[in-house]
Phi, psi and omega in degrees: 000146215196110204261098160313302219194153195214129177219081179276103165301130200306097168346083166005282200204134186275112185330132186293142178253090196311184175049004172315147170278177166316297167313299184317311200288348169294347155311103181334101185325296182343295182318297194294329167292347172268324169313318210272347191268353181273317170272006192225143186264355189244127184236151178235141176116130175271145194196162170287180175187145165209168185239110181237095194287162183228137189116072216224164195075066174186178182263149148223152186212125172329153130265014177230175211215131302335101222205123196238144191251157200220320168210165180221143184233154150216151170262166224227346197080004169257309179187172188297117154212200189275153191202143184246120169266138148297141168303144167270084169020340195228004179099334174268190152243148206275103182273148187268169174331355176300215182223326175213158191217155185241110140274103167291122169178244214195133180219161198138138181246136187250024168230154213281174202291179168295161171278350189279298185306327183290308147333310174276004171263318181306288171334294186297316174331278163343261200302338172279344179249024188270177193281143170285354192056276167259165158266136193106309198294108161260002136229165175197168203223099190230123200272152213231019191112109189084237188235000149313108189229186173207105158286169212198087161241133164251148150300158201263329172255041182289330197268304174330316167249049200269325175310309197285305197270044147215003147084036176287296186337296185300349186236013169250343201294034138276040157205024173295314188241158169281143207272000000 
């Protein structure tokens, strides 16, 4: 059994992220909640969501979390139609003999996240909004008079791993996979 495709809809509105400095809240909560939701299987903010599974006679269980299913489809070799799965035991469903199956319905948790993913939106926020310092650059050297200087050195790929190197990363891994 083999999940094709994920086709997840945007939330109405994305949970606030409290305590941001100035700098931070001007970044569009959205950026920070599509980085943090790119690493994680688990969502807040209610949204469509559908599936397209490949593969039948077996349990599937959603990978993203919270996920309330609303219709089931199988295809016919023609076009989509309705099908009813047994529940699974395990929280999914039993998909039966077809070749694809579309599950459709709604994910999301609708009270706000935890403190640990909110720290970590905080974290990424923060550390995404700090000065870039030169553009281009990963290091400089500015002589400042005398025998006085001031180094400077970033990884060149500091904002590209800004989940791990602001250590957002480390405080989501309980919600890497759906429970």
């Amino acid at each position: 059994m083999t999940t094709l495709r994920t086709d997840e809809g945007r939330p109405t509105l994305w949970p606030v992220i409290p305590g941001l400095s100035a700098r931070a809240a001007a970044i569009e909560p959205e950026v920070i909640w599509r980085r943090i939701e790119s690493w994680i299987a688990w969502r807040w903010g209610v949204r469509s969501c559908s599936f397209i599974i490949e593969g039948g006679c077996g349990a599937w269980r959603a990978p993203l979390h919270p996920f309330t299913v609303s219709t089931v489809e199988a295809w016919g070799g023609e076009a989509w139609g309705a099908a009813t799965l047994a529940a699974d035991p395990l929280g999914g469903r039993s998909l039966g003999d077809r070749s694809h199956y579309r599950i459709t319905g709604t994910l999301g948790f609708t009270e706000d996240p935890p403190a640990d993913v909110l720290q970590a939106c905080r974290r990424l926020a923060e550390y995404s909004s700090e000065k870039h310092g030169i553009d281009g650059a990963s290091s400089r050297t500015v002589e400042l008079g005398g025998q006085l200087r001031e180094s400077y050195e970033r990884a060149p790929v500091w904002l590209a791993r800004a989940l791990t190197y602001s250590g957002a990363a480390d405080l989501l891994r309980p919600y890497r996979r759906a429970p």
